[in-house]
C-alpha positions in Angstrom: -24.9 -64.8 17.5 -23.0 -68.2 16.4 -19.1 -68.9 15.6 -17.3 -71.1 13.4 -13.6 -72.4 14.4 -12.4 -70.1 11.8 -13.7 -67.0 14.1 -16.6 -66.0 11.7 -19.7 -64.6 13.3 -23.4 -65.3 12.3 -26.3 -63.1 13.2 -29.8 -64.1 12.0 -32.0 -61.8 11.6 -35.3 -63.8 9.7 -33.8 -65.4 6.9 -31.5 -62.7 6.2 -27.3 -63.6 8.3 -25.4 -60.9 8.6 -21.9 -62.2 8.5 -18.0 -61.1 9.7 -15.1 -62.0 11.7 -15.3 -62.2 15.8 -13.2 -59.8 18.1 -10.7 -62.7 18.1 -9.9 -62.9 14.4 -9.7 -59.3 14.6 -7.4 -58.6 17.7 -4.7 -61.6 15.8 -4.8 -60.2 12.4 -3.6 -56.7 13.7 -4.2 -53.4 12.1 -6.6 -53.9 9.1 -5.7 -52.1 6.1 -8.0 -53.3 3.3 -11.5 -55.1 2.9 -12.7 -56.9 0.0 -16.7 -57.5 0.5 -18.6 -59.8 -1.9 -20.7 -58.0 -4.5 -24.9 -58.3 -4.0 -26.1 -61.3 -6.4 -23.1 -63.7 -5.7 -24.1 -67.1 -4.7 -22.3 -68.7 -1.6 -21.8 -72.5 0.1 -20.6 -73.0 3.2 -17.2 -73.0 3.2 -16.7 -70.6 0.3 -14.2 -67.8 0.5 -16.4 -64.9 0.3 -14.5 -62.2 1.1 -10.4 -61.0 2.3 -9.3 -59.2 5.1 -5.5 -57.6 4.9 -3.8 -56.4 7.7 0.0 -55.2 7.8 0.8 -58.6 9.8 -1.3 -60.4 6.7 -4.3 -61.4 4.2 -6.8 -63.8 5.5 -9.7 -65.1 3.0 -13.2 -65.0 5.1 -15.3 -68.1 4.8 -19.0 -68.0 4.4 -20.9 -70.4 7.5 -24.0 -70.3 5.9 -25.3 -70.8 2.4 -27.0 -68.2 0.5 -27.4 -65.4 -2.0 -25.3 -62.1 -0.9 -28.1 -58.9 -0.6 -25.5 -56.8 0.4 -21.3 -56.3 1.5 -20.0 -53.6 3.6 -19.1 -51.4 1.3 -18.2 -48.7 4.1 -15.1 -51.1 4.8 -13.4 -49.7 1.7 -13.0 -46.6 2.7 -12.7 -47.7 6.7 -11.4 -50.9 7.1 -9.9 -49.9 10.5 -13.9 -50.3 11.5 -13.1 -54.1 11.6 -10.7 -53.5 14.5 -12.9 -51.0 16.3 -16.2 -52.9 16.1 -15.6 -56.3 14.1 -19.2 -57.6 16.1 -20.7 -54.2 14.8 -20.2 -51.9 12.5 -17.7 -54.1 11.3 -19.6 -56.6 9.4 -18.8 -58.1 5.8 -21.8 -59.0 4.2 -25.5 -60.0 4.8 -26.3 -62.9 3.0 -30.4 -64.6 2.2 -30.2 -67.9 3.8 -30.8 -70.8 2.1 -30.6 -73.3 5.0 -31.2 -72.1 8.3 -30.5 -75.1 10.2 -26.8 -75.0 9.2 -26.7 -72.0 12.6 -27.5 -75.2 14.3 -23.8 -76.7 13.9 -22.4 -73.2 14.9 -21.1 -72.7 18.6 -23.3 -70.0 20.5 -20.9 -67.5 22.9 -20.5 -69.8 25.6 -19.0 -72.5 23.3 -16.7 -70.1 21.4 -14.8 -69.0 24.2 -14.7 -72.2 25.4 -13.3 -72.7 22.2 -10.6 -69.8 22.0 -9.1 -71.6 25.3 -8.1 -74.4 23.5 -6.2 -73.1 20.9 
C-alpha cells in the first residue's frame, strides 16, 4: 500500500489500484455522512478530484494518485458511508481505477514513510 500527503491510499493489485482515504484522513474528518464515488468509464490524472467525502465536521474532495480509467466506485458507500470510518483501509474503499502509468506508485510513500509523515504535520 502507498500514501500521498493528502492521506489517499493506493493498492495495486496488477494494473488494476484500488483507491481511498488512509485511517488518518478518516479519524480528522469525523463521522462520515455521505460518499460520492466516480462512475465506471470516467477518465482520471493525477491530481484530479475524483470523488467527495462529507462528514458533519465537513466535505473534503478525494484526489486521484494515479492515472487511469475508473472500472468501478464503491457504490456500497451510499447507503453506508459510516464504512469509511470503520474500515477506510478496507471495506472502505472509493474506487478501483485501470492504471495507466504504474510507475507513478513509485513517488508514493510506502507505511513506513507515511507515518513518518503524519509526525510532521
Amino acid at each position: 500500500m502507498k500514501f500521498t500527503k493528502d492521506h489517499e491510499w493506493v493498492r495495486l493489485d496488477g494494473d488494476v489500484a484500488t483507491v481511498g482515504i488512509s485511517k488518518h484522513a478518516a479519524d480528522a474528518l469525523g463521522d462520515v455522512v455521505f460518499v460520492e464515488t466516480p462512475e465506471a468509464g470516467k477518465t482520471v490524472s493525477v491530481g484530479d478530484s475524483f470523488a467527495v467525502v462529507e462528514s458533519v465536521k465537513a466535505a473534503s474532495d478525494v484526489y486521484a494518485p494515479i492515472a487511469g480509467e475508473v472500472i468501478e466506485g464503491n457504490a456500497a458507500l451510499a447507503d453506508a458511508p459510516e464504512t469509511v470510518n470503520a474500515d477506510p483501509e478496507g471495506e472502505g474503499w472509493f474506487a478501483k481505477i485501470k492504471v495507466s502509468d504504474v510507475s507513478v506508485l513509485d513517488g508514493l510513500m510506502d507505511q513506513a514513510a507515511y507515518d513518518e509523515y503524519l509526525t510532521t504535520l
